[in-house]
NUNU-207295 format. One record per residue: x, y, z of N, C-alpha, C in turn. Coordinates in nm, 3 decimals. Layout:
REM NUNU-207295
<pt><n_x>X</n_x><n_y>Y</n_y><n_z>Z</n_z><ca_x>X</ca_x><ca_y>Y</ca_y><ca_z>Z</ca_z><c_x>X</c_x><c_y>Y</c_y><c_z>Z</c_z></pt>
...
REM end
This chain:
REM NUNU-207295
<pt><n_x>-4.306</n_x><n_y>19.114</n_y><n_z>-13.972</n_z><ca_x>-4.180</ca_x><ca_y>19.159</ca_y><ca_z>-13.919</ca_z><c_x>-4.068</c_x><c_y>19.110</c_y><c_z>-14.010</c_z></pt>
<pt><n_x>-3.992</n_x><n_y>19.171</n_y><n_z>-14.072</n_z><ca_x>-3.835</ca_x><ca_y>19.139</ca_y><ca_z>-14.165</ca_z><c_x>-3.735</c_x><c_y>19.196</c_y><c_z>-14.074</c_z></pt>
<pt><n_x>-3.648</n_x><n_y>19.171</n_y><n_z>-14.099</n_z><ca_x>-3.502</ca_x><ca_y>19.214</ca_y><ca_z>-14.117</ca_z><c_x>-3.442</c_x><c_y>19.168</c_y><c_z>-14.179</c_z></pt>
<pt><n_x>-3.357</n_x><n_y>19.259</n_y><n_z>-14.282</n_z><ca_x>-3.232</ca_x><ca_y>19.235</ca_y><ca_z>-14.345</ca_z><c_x>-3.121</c_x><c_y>19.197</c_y><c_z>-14.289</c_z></pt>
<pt><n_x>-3.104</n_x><n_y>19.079</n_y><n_z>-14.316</n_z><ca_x>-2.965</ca_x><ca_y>18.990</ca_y><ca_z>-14.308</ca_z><c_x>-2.795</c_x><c_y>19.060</c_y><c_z>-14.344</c_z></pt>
<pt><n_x>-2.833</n_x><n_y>19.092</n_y><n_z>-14.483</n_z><ca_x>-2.709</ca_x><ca_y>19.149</ca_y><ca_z>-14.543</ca_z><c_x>-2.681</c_x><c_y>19.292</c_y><c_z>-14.477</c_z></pt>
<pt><n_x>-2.567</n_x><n_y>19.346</n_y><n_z>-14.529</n_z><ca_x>-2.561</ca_x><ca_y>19.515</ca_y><ca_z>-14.506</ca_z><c_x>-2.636</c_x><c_y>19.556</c_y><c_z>-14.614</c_z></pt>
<pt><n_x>-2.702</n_x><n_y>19.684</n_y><n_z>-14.585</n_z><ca_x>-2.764</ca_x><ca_y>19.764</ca_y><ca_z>-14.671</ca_z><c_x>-2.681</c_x><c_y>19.820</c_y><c_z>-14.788</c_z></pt>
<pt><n_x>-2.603</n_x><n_y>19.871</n_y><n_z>-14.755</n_z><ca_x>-2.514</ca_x><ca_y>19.839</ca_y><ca_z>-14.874</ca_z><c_x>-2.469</c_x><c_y>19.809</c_y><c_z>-14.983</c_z></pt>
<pt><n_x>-2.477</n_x><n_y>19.620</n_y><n_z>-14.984</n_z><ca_x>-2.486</ca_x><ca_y>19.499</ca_y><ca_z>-15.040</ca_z><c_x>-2.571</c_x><c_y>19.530</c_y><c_z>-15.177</c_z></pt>
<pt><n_x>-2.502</n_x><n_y>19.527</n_y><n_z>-15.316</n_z><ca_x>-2.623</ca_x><ca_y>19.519</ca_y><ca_z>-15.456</ca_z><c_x>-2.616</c_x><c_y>19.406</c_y><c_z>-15.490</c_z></pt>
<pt><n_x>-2.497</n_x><n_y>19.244</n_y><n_z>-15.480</n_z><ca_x>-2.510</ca_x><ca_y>19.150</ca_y><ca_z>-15.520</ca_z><c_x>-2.657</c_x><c_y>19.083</c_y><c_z>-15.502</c_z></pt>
<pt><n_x>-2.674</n_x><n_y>19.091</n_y><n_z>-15.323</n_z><ca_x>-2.759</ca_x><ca_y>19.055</ca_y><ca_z>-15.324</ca_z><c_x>-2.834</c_x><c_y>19.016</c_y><c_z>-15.173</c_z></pt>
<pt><n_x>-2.904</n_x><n_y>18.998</n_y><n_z>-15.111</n_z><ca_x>-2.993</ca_x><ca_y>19.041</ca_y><ca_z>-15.032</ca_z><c_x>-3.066</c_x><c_y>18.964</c_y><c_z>-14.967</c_z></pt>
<pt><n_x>-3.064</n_x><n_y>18.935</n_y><n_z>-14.854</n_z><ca_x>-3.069</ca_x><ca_y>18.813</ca_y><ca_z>-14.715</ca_z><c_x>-3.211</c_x><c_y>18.875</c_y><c_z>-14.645</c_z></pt>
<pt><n_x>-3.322</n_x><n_y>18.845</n_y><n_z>-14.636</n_z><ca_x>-3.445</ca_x><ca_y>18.886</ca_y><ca_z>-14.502</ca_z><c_x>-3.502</c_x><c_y>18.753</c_y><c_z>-14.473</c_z></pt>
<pt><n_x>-3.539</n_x><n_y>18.811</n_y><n_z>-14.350</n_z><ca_x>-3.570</ca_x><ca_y>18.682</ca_y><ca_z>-14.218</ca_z><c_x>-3.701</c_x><c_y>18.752</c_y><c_z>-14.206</c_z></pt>
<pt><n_x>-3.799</n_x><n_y>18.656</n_y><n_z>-14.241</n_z><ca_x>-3.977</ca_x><ca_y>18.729</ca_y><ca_z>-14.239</ca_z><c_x>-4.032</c_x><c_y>18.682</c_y><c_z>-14.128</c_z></pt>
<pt><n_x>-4.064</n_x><n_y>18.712</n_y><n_z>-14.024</n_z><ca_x>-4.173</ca_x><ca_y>18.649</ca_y><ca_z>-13.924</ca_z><c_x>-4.336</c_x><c_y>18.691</c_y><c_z>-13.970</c_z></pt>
<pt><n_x>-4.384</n_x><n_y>18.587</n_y><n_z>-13.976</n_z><ca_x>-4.577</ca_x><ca_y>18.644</ca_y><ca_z>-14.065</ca_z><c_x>-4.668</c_x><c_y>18.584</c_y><c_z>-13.938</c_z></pt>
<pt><n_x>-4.743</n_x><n_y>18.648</n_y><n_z>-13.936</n_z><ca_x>-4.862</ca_x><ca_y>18.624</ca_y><ca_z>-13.884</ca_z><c_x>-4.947</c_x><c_y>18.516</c_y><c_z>-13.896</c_z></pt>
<pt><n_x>-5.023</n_x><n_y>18.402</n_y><n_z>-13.897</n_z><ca_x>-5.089</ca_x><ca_y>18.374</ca_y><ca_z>-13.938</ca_z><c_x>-5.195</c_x><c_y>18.436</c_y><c_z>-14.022</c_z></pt>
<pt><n_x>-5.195</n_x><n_y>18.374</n_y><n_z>-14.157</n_z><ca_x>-5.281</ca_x><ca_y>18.441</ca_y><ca_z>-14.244</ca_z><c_x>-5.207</c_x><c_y>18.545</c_y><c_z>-14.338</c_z></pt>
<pt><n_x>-5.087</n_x><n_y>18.599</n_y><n_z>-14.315</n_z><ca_x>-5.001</ca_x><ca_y>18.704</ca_y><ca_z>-14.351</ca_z><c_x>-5.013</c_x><c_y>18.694</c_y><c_z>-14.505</c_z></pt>
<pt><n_x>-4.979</n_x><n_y>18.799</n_y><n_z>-14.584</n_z><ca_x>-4.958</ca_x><ca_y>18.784</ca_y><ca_z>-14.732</ca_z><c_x>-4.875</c_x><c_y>18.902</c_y><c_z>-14.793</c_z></pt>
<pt><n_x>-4.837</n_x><n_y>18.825</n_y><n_z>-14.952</n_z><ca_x>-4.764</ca_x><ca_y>18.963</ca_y><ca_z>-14.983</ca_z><c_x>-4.891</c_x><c_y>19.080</c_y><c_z>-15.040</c_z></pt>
<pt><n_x>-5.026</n_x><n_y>19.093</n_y><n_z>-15.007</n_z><ca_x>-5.102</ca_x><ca_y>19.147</ca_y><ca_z>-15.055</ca_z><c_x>-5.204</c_x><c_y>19.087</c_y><c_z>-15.138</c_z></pt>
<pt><n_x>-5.326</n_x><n_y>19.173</n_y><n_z>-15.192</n_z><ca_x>-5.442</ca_x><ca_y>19.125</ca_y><ca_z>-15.245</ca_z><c_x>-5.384</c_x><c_y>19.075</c_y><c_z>-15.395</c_z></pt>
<pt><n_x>-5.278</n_x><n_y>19.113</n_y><n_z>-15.440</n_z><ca_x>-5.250</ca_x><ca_y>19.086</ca_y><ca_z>-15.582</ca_z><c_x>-5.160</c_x><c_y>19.016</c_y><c_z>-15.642</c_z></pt>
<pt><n_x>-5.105</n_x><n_y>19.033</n_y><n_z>-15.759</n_z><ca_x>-5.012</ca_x><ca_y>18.941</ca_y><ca_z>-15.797</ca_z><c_x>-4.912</c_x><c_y>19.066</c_y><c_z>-15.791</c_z></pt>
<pt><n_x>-4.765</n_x><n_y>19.045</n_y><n_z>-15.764</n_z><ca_x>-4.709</ca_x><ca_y>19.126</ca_y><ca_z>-15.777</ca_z><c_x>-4.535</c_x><c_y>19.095</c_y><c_z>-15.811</c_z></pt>
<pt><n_x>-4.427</n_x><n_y>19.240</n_y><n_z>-15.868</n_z><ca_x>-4.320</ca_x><ca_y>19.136</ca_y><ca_z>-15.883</ca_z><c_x>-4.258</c_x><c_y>19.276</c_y><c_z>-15.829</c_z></pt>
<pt><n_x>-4.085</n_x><n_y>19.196</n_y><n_z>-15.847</n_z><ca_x>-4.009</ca_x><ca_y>19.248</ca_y><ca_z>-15.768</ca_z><c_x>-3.879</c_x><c_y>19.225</c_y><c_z>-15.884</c_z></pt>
<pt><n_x>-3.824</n_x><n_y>19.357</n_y><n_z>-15.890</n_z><ca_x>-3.706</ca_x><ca_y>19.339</ca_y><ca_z>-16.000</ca_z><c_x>-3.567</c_x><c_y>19.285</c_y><c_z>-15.968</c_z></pt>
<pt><n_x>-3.593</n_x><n_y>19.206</n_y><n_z>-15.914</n_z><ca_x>-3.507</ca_x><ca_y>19.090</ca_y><ca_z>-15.923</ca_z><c_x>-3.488</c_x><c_y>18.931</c_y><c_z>-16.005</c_z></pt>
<pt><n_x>-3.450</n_x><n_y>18.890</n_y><n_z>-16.062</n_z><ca_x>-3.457</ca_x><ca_y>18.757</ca_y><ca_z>-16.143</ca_z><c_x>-3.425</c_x><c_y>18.657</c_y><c_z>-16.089</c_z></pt>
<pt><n_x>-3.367</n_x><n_y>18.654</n_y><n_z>-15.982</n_z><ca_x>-3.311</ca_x><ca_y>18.541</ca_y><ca_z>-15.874</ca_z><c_x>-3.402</c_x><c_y>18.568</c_y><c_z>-15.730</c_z></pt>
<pt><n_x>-3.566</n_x><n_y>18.504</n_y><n_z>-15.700</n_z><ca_x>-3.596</ca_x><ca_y>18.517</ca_y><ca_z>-15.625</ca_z><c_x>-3.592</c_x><c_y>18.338</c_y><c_z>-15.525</c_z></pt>
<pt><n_x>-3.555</n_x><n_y>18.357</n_y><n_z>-15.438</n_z><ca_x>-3.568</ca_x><ca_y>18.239</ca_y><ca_z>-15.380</ca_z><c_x>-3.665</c_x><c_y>18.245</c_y><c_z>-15.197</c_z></pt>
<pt><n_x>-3.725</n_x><n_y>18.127</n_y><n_z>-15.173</n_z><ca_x>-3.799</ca_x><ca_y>18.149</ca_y><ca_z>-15.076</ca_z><c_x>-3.781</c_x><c_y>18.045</c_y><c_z>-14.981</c_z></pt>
<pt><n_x>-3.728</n_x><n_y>18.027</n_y><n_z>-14.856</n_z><ca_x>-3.718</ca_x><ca_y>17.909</ca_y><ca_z>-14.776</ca_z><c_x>-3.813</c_x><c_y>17.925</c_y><c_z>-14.648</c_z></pt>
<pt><n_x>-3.854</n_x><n_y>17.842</n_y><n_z>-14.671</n_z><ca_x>-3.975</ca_x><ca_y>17.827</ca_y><ca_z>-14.498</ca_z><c_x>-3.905</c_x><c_y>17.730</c_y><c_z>-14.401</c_z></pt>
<pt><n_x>-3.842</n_x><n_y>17.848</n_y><n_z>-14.310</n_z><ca_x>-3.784</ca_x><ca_y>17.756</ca_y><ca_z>-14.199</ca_z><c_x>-3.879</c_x><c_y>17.725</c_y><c_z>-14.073</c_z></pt>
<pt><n_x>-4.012</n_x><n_y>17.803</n_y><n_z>-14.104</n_z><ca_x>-4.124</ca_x><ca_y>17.713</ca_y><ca_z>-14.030</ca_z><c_x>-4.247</c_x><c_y>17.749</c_y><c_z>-14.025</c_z></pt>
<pt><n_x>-4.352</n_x><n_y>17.635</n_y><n_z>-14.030</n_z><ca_x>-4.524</ca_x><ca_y>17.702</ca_y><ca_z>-14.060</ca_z><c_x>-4.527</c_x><c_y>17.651</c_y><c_z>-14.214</c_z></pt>
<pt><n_x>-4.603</n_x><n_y>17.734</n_y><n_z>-14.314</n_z><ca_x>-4.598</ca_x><ca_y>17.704</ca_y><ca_z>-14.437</ca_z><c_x>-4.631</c_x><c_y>17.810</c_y><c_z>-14.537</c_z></pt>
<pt><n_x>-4.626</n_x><n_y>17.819</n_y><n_z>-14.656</n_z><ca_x>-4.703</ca_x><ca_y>17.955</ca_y><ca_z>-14.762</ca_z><c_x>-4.766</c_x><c_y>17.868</c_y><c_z>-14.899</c_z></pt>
<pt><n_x>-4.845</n_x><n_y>17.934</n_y><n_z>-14.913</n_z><ca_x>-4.891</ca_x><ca_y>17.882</ca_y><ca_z>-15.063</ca_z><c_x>-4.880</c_x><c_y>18.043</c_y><c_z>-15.130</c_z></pt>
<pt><n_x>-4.767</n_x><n_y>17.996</n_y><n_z>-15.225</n_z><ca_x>-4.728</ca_x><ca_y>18.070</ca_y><ca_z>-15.322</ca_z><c_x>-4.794</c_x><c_y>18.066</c_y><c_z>-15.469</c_z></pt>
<pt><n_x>-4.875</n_x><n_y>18.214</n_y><n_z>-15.506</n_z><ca_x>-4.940</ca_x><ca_y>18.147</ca_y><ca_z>-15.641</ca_z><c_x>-4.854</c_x><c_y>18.276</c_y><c_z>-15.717</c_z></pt>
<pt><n_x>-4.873</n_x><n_y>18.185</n_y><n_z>-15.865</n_z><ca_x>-4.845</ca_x><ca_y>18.257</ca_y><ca_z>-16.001</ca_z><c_x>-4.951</c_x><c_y>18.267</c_y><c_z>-16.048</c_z></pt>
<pt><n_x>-4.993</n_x><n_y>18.352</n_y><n_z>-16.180</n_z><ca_x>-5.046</ca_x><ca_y>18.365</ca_y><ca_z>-16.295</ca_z><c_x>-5.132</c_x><c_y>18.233</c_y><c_z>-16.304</c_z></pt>
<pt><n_x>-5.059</n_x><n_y>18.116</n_y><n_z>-16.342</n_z><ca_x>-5.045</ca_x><ca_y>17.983</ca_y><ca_z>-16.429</ca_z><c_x>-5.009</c_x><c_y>17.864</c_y><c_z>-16.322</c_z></pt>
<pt><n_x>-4.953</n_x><n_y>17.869</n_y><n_z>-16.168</n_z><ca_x>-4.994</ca_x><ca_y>17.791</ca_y><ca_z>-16.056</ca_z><c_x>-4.979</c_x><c_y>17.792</c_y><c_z>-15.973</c_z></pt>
<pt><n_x>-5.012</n_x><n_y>17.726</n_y><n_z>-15.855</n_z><ca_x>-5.008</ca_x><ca_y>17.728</ca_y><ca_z>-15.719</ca_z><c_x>-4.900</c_x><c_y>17.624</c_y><c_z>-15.612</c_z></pt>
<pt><n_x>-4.861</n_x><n_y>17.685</n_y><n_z>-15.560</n_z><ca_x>-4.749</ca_x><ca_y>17.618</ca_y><ca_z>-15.482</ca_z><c_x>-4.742</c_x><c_y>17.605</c_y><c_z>-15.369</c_z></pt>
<pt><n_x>-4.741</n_x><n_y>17.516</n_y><n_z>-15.305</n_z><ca_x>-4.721</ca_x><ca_y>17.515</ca_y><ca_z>-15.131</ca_z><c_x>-4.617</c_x><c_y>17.452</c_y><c_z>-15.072</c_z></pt>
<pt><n_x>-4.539</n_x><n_y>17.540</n_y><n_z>-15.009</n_z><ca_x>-4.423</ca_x><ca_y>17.528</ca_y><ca_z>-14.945</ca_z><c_x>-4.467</c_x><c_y>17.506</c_y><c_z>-14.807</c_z></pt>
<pt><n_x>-4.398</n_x><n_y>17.385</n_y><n_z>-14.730</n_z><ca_x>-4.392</ca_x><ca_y>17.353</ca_y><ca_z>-14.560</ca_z><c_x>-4.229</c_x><c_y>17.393</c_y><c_z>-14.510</c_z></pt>
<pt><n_x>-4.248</n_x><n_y>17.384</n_y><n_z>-14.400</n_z><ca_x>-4.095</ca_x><ca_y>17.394</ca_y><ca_z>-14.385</ca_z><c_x>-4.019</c_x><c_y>17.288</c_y><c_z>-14.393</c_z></pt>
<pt><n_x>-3.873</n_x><n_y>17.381</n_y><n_z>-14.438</n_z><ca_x>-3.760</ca_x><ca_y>17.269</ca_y><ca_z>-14.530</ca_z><c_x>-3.751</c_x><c_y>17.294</c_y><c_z>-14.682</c_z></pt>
<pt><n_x>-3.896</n_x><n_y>17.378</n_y><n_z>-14.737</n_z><ca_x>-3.913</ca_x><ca_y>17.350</ca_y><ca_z>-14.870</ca_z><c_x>-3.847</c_x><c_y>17.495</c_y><c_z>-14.901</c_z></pt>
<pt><n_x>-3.789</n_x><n_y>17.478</n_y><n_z>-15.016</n_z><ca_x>-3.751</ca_x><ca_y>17.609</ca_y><ca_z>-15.089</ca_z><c_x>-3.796</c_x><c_y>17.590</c_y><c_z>-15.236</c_z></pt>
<pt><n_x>-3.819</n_x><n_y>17.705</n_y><n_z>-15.279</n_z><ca_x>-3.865</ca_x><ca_y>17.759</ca_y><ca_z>-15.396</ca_z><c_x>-3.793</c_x><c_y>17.861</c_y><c_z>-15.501</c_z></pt>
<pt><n_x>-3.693</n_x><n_y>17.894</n_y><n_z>-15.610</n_z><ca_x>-3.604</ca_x><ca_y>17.959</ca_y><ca_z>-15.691</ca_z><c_x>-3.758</c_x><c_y>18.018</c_y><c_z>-15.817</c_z></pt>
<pt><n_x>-3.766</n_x><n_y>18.126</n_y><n_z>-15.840</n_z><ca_x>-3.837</ca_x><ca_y>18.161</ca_y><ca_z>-15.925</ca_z><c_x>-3.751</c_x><c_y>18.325</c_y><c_z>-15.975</c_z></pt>
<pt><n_x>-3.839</n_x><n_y>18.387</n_y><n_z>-16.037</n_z><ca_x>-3.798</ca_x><ca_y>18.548</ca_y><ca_z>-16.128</ca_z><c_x>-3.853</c_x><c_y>18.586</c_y><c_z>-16.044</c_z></pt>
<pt><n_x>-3.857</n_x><n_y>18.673</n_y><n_z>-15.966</n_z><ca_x>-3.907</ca_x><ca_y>18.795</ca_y><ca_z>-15.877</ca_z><c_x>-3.946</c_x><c_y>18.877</c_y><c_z>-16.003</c_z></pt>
<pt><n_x>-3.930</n_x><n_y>18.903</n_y><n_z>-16.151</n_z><ca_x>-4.042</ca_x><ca_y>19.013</ca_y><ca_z>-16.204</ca_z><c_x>-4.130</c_x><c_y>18.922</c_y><c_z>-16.246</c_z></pt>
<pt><n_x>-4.135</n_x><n_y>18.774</n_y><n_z>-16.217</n_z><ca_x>-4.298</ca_x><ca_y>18.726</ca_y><ca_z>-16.301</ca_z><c_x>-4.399</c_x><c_y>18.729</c_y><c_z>-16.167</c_z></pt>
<pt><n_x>-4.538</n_x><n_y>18.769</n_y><n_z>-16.180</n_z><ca_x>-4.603</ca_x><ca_y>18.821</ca_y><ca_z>-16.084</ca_z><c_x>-4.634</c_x><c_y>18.731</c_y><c_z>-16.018</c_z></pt>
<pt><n_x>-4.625</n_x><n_y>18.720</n_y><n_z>-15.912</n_z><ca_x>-4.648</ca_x><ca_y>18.681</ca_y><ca_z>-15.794</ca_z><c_x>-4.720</c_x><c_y>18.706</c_y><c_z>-15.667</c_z></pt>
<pt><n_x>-4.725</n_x><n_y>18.593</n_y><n_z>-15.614</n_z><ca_x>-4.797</ca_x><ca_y>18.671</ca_y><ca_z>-15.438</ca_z><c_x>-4.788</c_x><c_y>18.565</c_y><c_z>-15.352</c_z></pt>
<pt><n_x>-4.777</n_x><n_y>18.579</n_y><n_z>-15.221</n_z><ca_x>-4.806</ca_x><ca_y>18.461</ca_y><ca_z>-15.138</ca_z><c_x>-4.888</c_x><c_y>18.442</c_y><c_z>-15.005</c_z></pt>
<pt><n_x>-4.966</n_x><n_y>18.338</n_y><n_z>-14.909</n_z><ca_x>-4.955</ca_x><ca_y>18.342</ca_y><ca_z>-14.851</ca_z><c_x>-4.919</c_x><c_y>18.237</c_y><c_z>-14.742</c_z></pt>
<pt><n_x>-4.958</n_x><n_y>18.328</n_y><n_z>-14.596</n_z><ca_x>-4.907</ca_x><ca_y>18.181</ca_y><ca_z>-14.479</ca_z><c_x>-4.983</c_x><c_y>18.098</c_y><c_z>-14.434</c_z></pt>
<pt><n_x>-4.979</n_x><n_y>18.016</n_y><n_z>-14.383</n_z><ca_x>-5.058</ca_x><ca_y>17.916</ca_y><ca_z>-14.294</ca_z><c_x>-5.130</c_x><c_y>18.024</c_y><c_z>-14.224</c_z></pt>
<pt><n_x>-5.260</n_x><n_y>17.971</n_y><n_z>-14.228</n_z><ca_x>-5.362</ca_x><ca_y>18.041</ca_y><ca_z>-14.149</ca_z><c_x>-5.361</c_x><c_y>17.997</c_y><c_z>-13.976</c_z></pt>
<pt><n_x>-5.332</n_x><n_y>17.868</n_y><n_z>-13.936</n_z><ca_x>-5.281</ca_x><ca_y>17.835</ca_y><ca_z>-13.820</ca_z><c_x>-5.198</c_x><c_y>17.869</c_y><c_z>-13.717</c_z></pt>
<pt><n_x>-5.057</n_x><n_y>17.898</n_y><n_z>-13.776</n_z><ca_x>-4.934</ca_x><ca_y>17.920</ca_y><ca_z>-13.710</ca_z><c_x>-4.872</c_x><c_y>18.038</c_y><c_z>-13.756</c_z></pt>
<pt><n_x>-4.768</n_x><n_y>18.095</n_y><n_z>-13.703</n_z><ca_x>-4.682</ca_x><ca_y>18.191</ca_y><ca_z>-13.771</ca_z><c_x>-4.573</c_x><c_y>18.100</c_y><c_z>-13.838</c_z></pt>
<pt><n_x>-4.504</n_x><n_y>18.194</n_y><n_z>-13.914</n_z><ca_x>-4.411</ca_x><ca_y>18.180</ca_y><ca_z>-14.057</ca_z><c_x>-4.354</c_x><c_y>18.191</c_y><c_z>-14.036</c_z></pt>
<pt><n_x>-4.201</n_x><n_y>18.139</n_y><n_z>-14.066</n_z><ca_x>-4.148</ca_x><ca_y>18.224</ca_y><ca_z>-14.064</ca_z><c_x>-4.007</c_x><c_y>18.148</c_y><c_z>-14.201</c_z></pt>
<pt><n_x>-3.994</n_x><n_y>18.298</n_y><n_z>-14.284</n_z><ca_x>-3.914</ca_x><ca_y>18.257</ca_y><ca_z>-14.415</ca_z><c_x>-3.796</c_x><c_y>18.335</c_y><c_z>-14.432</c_z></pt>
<pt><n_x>-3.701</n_x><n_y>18.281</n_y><n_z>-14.519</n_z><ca_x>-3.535</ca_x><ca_y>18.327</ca_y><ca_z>-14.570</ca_z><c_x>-3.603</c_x><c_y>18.405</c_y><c_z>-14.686</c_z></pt>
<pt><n_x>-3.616</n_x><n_y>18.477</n_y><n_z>-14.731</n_z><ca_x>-3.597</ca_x><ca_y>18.605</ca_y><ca_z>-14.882</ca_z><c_x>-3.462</c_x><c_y>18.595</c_y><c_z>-14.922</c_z></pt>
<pt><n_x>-3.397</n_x><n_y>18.524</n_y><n_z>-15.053</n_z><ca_x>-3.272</ca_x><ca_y>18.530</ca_y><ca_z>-15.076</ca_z><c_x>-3.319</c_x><c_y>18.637</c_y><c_z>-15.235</c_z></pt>
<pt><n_x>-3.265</n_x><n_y>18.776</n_y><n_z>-15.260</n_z><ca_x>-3.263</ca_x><ca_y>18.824</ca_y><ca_z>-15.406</ca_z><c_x>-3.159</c_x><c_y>18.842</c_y><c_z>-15.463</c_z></pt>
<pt><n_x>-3.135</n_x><n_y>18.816</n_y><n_z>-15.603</n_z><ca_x>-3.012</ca_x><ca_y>18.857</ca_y><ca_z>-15.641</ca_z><c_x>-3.038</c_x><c_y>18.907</c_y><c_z>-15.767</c_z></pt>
<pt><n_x>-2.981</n_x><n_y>19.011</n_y><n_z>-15.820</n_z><ca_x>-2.888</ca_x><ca_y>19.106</ca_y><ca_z>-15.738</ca_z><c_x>-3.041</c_x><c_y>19.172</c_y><c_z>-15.612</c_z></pt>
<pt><n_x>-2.933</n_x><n_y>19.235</n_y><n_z>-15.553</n_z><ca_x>-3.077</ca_x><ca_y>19.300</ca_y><ca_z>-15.416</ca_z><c_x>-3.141</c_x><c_y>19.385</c_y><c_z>-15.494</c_z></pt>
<pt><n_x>-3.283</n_x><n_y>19.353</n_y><n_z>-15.410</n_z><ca_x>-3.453</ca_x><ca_y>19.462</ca_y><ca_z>-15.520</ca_z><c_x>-3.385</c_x><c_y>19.579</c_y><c_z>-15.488</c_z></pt>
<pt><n_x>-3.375</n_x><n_y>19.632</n_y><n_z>-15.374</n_z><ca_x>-3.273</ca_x><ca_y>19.752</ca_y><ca_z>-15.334</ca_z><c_x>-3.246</c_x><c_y>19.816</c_y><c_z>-15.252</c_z></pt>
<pt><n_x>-3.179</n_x><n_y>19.903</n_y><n_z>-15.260</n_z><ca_x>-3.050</ca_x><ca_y>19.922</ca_y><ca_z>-15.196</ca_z><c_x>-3.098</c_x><c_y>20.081</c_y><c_z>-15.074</c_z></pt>
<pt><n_x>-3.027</n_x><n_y>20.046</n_y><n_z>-14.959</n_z><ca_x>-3.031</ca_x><ca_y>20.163</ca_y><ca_z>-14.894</ca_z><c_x>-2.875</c_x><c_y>20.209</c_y><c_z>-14.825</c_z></pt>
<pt><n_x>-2.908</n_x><n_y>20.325</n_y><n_z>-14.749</n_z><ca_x>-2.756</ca_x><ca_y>20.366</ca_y><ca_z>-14.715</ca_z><c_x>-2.711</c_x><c_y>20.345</c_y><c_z>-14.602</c_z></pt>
<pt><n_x>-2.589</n_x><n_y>20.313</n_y><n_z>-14.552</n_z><ca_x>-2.558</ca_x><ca_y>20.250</ca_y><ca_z>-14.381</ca_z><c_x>-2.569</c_x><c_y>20.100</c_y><c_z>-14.343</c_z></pt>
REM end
């Protein structure tokens, strides 16, 4: 479950509130997102975020600043639900209204 924070609108840049499932992910792969300012905050539960080259695990409280185009993927605590801030800048993109 997301929702966007910001107005759609908005190209600076781009606010979502993720609720995950236990177990949730961004998918089977590594993947990126054309943005260069990706940031990730777990305001509760946890994710292990991997790259290419390493692995990261965020609890809540923890934030993470990386490139949204170097590939990526993540996932959640298999236990609990997630739930995380998506800050991009400028926003991946843009819709109307």
């Amino acid at each position: 479950n997301e929702r966007l924070l910001t107005p759609r609108r908005e190209s600076r840049l781009q606010v979502v509130r993720s609720t995950v499932s236990p177990g949730g992910s961004g998918g089977g792969k590594l993947y990126t997102i054309n943005s260069p300012v990706d940031v990730v905050h777990v305001l509760a539960g946890s994710i292990t975020v991997q790259f290419s080259d390493r692995t990261l695990t965020l609890a809540a409280g923890d934030s993470l600043t990386f490139d949204g185009r170097e590939p990526h993927n993540w996932q959640a605590d298999l236990e609990v639900e997630t739930e995380l801030l998506w800050i991009l800048a400028p926003a991946a993109w843009e819709g109307t209204v």
